[in-house]
N, C-alpha and C positions, 0 to 999 in steps of 0.2 A: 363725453364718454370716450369717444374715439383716439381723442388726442392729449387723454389723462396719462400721469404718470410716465411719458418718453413717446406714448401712441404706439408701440410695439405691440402683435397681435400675430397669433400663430393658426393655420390654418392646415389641418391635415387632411391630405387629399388623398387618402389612398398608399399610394405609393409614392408620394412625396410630401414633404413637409415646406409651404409657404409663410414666408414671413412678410407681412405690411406692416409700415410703418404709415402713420395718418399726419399730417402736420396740421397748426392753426389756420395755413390760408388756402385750406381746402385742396390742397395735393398730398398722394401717395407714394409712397415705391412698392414692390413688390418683388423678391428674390425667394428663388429655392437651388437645390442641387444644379440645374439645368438652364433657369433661367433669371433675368429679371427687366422690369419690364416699370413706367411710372404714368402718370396721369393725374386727373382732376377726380375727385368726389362731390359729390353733393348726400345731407344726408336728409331725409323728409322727415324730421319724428311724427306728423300729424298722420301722413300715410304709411310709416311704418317700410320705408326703405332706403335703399342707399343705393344710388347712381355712381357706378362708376367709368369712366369714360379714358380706357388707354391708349395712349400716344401713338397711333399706328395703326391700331388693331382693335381698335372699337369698340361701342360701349356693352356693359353689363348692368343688369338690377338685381338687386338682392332683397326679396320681399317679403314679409311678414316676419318682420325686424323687431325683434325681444333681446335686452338686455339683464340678462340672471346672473349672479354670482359669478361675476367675473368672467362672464361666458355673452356674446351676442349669437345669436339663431338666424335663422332664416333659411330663405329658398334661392340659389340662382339656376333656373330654369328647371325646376321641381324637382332640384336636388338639394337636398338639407345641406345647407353649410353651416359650418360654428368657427368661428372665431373665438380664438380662450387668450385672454389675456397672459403676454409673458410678462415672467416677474425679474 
């Protein structure tokens, strides 16, 4: 799912808009207006999260990971994130 179609995926934070791109061997990038930043993922479908571990700055989880119409959900640190697929 992650690295369907180019793996491009937009994340809106508020006041800025994040782009990740996901590749096949399990590394990311991550750019917005200000920054960008890369690393490794892992994703658990059985537990329903996605581990992500940035090059410097240390890891994240993203948990209770649902994939709906083009959209993946979840929490990192009990805050709803969504990821919407770019087209």
């Amino acid at each position: 799912i992650l690295t369907a179609d180019g793996g491009k995926w937009e994340v809106d934070e508020g006041s800025s808009k994040s782009t990740y791109t996901f590749f096949d061997d399990g590394k990311f990038s991550v750019y917005d207006s200000k920054d960008n930043a890369a690393g490794k993922y892992s994703y658990d479908e059985k537990n329903k999260k996605i581990t992500f571990d940035v090059s410097g700055r240390g890891t994240f989880i993203m948990e209770k990971v649902e994939y709906k119409d083009g959209k993946i959900n979840g929490e990192i640190n009990d805050r709803e994130t969504v990821f919407v697929k770019e087209k």
